[in-house]
C-alpha positions as CSV (number, residue, x, y, z in Angstrom):
1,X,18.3,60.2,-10.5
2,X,18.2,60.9,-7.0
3,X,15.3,60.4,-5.0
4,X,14.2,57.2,-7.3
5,X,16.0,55.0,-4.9
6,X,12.8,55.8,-3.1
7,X,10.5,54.9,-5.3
8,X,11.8,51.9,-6.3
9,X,11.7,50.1,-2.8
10,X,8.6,48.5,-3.3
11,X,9.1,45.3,-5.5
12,X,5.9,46.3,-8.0
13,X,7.5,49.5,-8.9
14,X,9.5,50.0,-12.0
15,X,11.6,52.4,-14.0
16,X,9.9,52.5,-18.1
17,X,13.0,51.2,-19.2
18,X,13.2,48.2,-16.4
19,X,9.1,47.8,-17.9
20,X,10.7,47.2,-21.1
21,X,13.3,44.6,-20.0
22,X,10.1,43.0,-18.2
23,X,8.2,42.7,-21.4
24,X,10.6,42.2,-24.0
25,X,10.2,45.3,-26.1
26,X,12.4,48.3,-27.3
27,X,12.4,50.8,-25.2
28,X,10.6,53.3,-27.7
29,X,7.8,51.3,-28.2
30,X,7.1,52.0,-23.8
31,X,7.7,55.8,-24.7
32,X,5.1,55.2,-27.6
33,X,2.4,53.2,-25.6
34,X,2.8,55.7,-23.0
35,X,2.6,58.4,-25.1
36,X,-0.7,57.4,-26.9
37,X,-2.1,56.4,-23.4
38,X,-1.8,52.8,-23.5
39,X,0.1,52.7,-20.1
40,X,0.2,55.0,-17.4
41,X,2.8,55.9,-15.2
42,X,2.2,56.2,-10.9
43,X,4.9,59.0,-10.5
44,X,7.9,60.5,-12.5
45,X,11.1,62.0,-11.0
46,X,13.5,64.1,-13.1
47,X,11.4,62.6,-16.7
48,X,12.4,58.9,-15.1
49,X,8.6,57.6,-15.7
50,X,7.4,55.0,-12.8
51,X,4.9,52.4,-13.3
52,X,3.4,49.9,-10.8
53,X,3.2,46.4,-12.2
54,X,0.2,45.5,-9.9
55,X,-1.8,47.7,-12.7
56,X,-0.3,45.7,-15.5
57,X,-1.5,42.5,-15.0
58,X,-2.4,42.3,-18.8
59,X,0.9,41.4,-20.1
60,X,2.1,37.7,-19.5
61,X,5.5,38.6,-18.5
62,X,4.0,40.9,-15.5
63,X,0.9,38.0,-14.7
64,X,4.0,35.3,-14.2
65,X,5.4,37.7,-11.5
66,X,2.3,38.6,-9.7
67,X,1.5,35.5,-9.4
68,X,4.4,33.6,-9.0
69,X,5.3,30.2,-7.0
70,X,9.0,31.2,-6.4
71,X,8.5,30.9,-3.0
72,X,7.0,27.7,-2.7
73,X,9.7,26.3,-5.2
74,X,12.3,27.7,-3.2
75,X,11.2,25.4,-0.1
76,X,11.9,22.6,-2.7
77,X,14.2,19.8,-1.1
78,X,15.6,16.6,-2.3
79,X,14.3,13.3,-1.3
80,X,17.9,12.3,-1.5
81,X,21.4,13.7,-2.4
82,X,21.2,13.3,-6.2
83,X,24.5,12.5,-7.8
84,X,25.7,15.2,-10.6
85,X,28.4,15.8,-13.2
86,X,29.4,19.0,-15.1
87,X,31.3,19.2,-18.2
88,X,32.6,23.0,-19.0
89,X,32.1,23.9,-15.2
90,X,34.6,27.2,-15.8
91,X,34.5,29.2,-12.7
92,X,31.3,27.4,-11.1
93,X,28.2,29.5,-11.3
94,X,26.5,26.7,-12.3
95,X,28.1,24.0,-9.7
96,X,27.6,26.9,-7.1
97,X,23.9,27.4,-8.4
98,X,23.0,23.2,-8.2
99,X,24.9,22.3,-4.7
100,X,22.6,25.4,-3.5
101,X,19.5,22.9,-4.8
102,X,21.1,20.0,-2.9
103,X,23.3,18.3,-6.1
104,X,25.9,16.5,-5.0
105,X,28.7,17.4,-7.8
106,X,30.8,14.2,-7.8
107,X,32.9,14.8,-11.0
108,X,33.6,18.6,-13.0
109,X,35.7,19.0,-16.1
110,X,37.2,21.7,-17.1
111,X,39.8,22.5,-19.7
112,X,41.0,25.7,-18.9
113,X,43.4,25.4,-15.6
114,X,42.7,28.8,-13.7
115,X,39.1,27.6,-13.5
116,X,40.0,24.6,-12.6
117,X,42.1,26.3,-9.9
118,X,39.0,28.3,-8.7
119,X,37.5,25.2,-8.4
120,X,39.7,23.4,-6.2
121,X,40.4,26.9,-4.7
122,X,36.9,27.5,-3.5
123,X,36.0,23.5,-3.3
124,X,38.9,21.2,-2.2
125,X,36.9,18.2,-2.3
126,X,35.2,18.7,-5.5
127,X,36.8,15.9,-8.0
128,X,38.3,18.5,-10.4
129,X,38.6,16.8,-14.1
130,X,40.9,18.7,-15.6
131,X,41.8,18.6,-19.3
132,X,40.1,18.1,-22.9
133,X,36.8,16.6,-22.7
134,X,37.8,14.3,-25.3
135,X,40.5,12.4,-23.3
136,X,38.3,11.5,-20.4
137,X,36.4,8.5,-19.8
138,X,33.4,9.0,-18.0
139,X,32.4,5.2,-17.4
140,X,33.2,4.8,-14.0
141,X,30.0,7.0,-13.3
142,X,27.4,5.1,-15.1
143,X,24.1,6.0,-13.3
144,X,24.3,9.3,-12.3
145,X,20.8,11.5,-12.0
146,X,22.2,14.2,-13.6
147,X,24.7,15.4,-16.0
148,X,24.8,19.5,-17.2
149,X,27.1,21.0,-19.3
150,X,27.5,24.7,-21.3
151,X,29.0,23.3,-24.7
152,X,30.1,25.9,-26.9
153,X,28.2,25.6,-30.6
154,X,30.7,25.3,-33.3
155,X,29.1,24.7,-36.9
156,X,28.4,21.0,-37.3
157,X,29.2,19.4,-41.0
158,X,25.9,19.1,-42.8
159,X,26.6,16.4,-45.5
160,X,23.2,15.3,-45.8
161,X,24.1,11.7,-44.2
162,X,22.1,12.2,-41.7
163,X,24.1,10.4,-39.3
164,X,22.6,11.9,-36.5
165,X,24.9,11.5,-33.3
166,X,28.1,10.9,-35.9
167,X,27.2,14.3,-37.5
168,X,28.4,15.9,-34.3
169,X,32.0,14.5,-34.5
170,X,34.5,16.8,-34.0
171,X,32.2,19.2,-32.2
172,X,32.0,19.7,-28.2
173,X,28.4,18.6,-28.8
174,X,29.5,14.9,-29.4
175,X,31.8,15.4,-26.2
176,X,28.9,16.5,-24.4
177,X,26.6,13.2,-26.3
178,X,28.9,11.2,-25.8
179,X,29.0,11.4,-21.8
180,X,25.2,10.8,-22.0
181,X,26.2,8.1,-23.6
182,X,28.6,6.6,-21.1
183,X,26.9,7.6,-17.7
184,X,23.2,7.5,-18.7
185,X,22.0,9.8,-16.1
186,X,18.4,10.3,-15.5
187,X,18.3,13.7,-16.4
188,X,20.2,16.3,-18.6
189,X,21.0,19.5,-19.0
190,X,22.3,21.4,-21.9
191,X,23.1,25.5,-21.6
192,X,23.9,27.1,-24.8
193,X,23.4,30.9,-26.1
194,X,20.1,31.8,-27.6
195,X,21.1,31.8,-30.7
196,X,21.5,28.3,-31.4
197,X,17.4,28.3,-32.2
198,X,18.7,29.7,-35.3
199,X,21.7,28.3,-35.7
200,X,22.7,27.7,-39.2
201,X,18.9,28.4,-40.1
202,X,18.1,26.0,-37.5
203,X,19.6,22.9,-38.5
204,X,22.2,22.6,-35.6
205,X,19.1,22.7,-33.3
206,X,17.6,20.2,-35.6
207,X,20.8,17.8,-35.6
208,X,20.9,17.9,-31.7
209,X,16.9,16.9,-31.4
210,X,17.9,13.8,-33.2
211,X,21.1,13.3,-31.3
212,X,19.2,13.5,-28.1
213,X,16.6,10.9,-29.2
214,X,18.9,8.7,-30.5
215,X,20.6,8.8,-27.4
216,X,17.3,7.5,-25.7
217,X,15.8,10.2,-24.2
218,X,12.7,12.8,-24.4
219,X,14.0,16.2,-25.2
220,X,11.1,19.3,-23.6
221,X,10.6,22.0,-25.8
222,X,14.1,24.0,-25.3
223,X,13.1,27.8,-23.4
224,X,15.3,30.7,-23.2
225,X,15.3,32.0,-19.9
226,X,16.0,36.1,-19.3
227,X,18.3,36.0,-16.3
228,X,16.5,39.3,-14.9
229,X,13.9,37.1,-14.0
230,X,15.4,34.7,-11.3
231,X,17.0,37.2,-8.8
232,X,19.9,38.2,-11.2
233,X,20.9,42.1,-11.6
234,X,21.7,41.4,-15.4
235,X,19.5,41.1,-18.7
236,X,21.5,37.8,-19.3
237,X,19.7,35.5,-21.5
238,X,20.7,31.4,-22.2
239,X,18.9,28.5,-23.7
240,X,18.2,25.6,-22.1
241,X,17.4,22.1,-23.1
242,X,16.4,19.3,-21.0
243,X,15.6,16.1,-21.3
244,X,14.4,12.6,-19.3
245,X,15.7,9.5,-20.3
246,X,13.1,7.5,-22.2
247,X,12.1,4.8,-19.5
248,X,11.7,7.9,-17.0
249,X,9.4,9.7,-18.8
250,X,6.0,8.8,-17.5
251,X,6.9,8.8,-13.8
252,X,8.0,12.8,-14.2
253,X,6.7,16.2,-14.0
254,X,8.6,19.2,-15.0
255,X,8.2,22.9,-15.1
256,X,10.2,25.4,-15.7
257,X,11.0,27.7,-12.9
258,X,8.2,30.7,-11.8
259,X,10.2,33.6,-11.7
260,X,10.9,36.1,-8.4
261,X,8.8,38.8,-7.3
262,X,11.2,41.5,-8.2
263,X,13.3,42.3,-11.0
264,X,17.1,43.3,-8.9
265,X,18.9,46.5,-10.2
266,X,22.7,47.3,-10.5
267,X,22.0,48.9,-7.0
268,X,21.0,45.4,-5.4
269,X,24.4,44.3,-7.1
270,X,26.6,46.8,-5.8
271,X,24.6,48.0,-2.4
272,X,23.3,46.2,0.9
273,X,19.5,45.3,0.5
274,X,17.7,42.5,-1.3
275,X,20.6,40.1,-2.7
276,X,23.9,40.7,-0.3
277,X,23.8,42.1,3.3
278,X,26.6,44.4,2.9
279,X,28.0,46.9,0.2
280,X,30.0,45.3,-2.6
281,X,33.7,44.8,-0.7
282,X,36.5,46.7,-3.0
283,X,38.8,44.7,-5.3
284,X,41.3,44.7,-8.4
285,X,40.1,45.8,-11.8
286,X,40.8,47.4,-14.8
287,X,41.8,50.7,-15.6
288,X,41.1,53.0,-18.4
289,X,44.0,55.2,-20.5
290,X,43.4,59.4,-19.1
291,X,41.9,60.7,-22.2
292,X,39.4,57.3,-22.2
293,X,38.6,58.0,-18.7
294,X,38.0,62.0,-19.4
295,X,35.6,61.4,-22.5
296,X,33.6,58.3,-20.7
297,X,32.9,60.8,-17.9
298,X,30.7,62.7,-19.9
299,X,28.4,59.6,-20.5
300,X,25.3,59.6,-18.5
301,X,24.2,56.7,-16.1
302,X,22.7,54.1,-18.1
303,X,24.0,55.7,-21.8
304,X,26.5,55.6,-24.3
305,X,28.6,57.0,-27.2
306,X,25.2,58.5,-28.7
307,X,24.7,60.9,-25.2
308,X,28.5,62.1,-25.8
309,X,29.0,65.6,-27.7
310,X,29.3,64.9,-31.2
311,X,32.8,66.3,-30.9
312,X,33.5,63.7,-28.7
313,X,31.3,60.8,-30.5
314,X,33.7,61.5,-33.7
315,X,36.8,61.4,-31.2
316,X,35.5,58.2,-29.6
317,X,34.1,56.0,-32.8
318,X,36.1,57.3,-35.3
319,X,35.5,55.6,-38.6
320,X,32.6,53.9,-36.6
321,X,31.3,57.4,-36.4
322,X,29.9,57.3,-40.6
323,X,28.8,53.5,-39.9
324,X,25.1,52.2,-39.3
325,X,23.6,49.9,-36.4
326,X,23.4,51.4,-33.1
327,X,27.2,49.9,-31.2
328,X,25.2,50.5,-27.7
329,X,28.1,48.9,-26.2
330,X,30.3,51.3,-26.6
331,X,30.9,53.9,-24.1
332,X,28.3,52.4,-22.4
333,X,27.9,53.3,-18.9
334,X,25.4,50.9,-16.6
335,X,22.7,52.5,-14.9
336,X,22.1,51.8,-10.9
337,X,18.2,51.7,-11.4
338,X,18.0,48.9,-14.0
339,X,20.1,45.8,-14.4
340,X,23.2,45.6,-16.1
341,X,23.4,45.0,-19.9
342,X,24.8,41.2,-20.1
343,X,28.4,40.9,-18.7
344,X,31.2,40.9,-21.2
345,X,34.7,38.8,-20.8
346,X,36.3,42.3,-21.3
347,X,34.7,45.5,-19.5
348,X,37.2,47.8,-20.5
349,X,37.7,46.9,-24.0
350,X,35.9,49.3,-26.6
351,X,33.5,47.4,-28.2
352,X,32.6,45.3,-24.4
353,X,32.3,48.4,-22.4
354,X,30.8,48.3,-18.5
355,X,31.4,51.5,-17.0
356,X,30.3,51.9,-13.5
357,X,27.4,54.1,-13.2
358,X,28.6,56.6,-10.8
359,X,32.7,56.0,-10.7
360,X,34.3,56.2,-14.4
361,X,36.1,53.5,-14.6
362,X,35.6,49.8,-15.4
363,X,33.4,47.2,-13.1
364,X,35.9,45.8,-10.4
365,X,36.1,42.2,-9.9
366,X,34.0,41.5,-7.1
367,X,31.2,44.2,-8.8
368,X,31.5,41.6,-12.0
369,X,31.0,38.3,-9.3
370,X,27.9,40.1,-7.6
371,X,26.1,41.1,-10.9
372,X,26.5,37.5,-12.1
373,X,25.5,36.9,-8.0
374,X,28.6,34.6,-7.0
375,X,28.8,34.2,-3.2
376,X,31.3,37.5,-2.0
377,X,33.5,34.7,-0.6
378,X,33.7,33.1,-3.4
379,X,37.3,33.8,-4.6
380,X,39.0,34.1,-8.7
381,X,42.5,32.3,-9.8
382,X,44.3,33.9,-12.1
383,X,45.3,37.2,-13.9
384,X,42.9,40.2,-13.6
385,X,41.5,39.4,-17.3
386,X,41.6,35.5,-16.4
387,X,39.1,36.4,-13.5
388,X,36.7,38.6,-15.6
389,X,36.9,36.0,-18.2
390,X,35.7,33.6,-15.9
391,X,32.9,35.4,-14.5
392,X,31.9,36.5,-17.6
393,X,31.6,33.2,-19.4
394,X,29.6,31.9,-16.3
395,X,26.2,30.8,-15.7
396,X,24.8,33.1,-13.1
397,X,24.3,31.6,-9.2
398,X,20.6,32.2,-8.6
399,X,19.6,31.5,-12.2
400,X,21.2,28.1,-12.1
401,X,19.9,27.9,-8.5
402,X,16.3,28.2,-9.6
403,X,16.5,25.9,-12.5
404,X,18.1,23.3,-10.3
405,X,15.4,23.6,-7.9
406,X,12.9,22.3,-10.7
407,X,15.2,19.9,-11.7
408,X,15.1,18.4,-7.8
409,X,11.4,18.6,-8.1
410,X,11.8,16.6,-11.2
411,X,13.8,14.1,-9.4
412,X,12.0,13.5,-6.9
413,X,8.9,12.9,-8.5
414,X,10.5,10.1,-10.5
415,X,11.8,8.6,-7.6
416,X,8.5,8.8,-5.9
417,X,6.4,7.9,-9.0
418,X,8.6,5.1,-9.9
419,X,8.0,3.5,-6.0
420,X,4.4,3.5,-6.5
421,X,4.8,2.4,-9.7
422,X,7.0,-1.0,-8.6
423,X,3.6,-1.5,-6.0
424,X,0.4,-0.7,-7.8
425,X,2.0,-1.3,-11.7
426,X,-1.8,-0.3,-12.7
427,X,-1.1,3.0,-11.4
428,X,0.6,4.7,-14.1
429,X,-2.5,4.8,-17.0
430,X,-1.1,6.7,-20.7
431,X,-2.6,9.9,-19.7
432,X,-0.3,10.0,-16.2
433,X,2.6,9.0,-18.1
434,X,2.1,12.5,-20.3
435,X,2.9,14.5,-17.2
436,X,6.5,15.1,-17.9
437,X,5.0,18.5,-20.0
């Protein structure tokens, strides 16, 4: 695509396929509204179709970014140095992320020791917990604003006892409870993979609604935040799922975060410009076998097995060759104009596959780090596939950052609130003390 580089410089102007990203829609139904005149592209290079978002103020998703706050919440400070815990830290994107907001981590557990090494590694005074979840006592930090945590969703047992925060035993869900529990923070946050809305036909979601108000505290209506939104080259998408201990709730205000003004590419990843100052500096990675390497060099940037010879695609898939469903994963080669599919624990591994988009061969270590937009300095312990299973399992630095920035603003508002409130009681009248949504 040369000469899009170009066009692209201006933060309003996207690729069709970035416009789908933007609005959540396959990327044949963009071909289609063009097509029938719905949309209209500014420009076109080489059939790469460019539209200018300015003119597409229509669609919700475009409105939030013309008209976003991000930098006014970025100016957000806190009144004081809040006190925060976080279980399942793994490699730190998200500790990295909330000590950007102004958090003041004073306790991370972690179970699996190279993260834990990259923690200490990277932060020698941050008080590394390391071990099993469930052999910690978390007591000693009664109080604490804020406790987040990424626990993983296994099933839960649905016996139809409806024991609420006893139906989680034996998940990392009643680890994660049962720290509420202990430390009553303030605030908390829960990161989980979009799929647990439907979960189980939604009944783990369910289960964890009345664990969260059992536990005394007012769950907001869980949101699933597209990474591509908040200054991260990756269509990474999590669920959230916060929520403000009851006695809190009417001194708060909370709102998710506005997202950033342009939506960063593999380029701004790898390349000096928006989000890093200098190119991407070279590291170890992966390899792939010769005859791997020779058939992944006929895949286009941004394709996959589909834009391979059908010689090849047979060679390649083999017996998935005759199967149905698309595999886009496969021989899938990242594209420098749009960001990078989600980031995988294993880049080289058939089914995982993140092929540079100009070099064929894997994504090197510190190429993984900048798409999920760790700190260039910030440094990996362990194995080659320790440290992209690490990065890959991590929350992403500048998403993290943003949310924490809402979740200072949130703070801070309760401390204020809660100071008039102790002077003028008669200040806080039942429609106020809705303000939390």
């Amino acid at each position: 695509m040369k000469g899009l580089k170009s066009l692209t410089l201006n933060n309003y102007l996207v690729t069709e396929n970035l416009l789908a990203d933007i609005l959540s829609v396959p990327k044949a139904v963009m071909r289609k509204r063009r097509e029938k005149g719905d949309i209209f592209p500014v420009n076109s290079k080489n059939g790469v179709f460019i539209y200018d978002l300015n003119h597409l103020g229509e669609y919700s998703a475009v409105s939030k970014i013309l008209n976003s706050r991000w930098d006014s919440e970025a100016k957000t400070k806190p009144r004081r140095r809040y006190r925060s815990i976080e279980l399942f830290a793994g490699a730190g994107g998200m500790a990295i992320g909330l000590e950007n907001a102004g958090f003041k981590a004073i306790a991370l557990n972690e179970f699996a020791k190279d993260a834990c090494e990259t923690l200490r590694m990277n932060r020698p005074k941050w008080n590394v917990l390391e071990g099993d979840i469930a052999d910690i006592d978390f007591k000693d930090f009664e109080n604490v604003d804020f406790v987040a945590g990424g626990f993983p969703c296994q099933a839960f047992s649905y016996a139809g006892n409806k024991l609420g925060f006893e139906d989680t035993r034996g998940t990392l869900f009643f680890e994660f409870a049962r720290v509420i529990k202990e430390t009553n923070p303030k605030v908390f946050l829960g990161e989980n993979v979009r799929g647990l809305l439907t979960h189980e036909k939604g009944r783990t979601l369910s289960t964890i609604r009345d664990v969260i108000e059992e536990l005394g505290y007012t769950l907001i209506e869980p949101k699933v935040l597209k990474a591509i939104f908040y200054r991260v080259p990756q269509k990474r998408e999590r669920l959230f799922l916060l929520a403000v201990r009851n006695d809190l709730v009417k001194f708060g205000r909370f709102k998710w975060p506005d997202p950033y003004h342009q939506i960063p590419t593999v380029r701004d990843a790898l390349k000096a410009g928006s989000l890093y100052d200098s190119d991407v500096p070279k590291s170890e990675g992966q390899t792939y076998p010769p005859r791997k390497k020779e058939i992944l060099s006929h895949v286009p940037p941004g394709g996959f097995w589909k834009d391979l010879p059908d010689e090849l695609q047979r060679e390649y898939m083999k017996g998935s060759y005759f199967l149905g469903g698309g595999k886009t994963g496969m021989a899938r080669r990242l594209s420098m104009d749009e960001p990078s599919l989600t980031l995988t624990c294993a880049p080289a591994q058939k089914q995982t596959e993140r092929c540079h988009p100009v070099k064929t061969r894997p994504l090197t270590i510190r190429e993984y780090a900048r798409i999920q937009t760790f700190p260039d300095e910030w440094e990996f312990h362990g194995s080659v596939s320790s440290q992209y299973k690490q990065i890959g399992n991590a929350v992403p630095v500048n998403l993290a950052e943003a949310l924490g920035r809402r979740i200072v603003a949130l703070l801070n508002n309760i401390q204020k609130e809660k100071a008039v409130a102790s002077d003028h009681p008669e200040s806080i009248s039942p429609k106020r003390a809705g303000m939390l949504f």
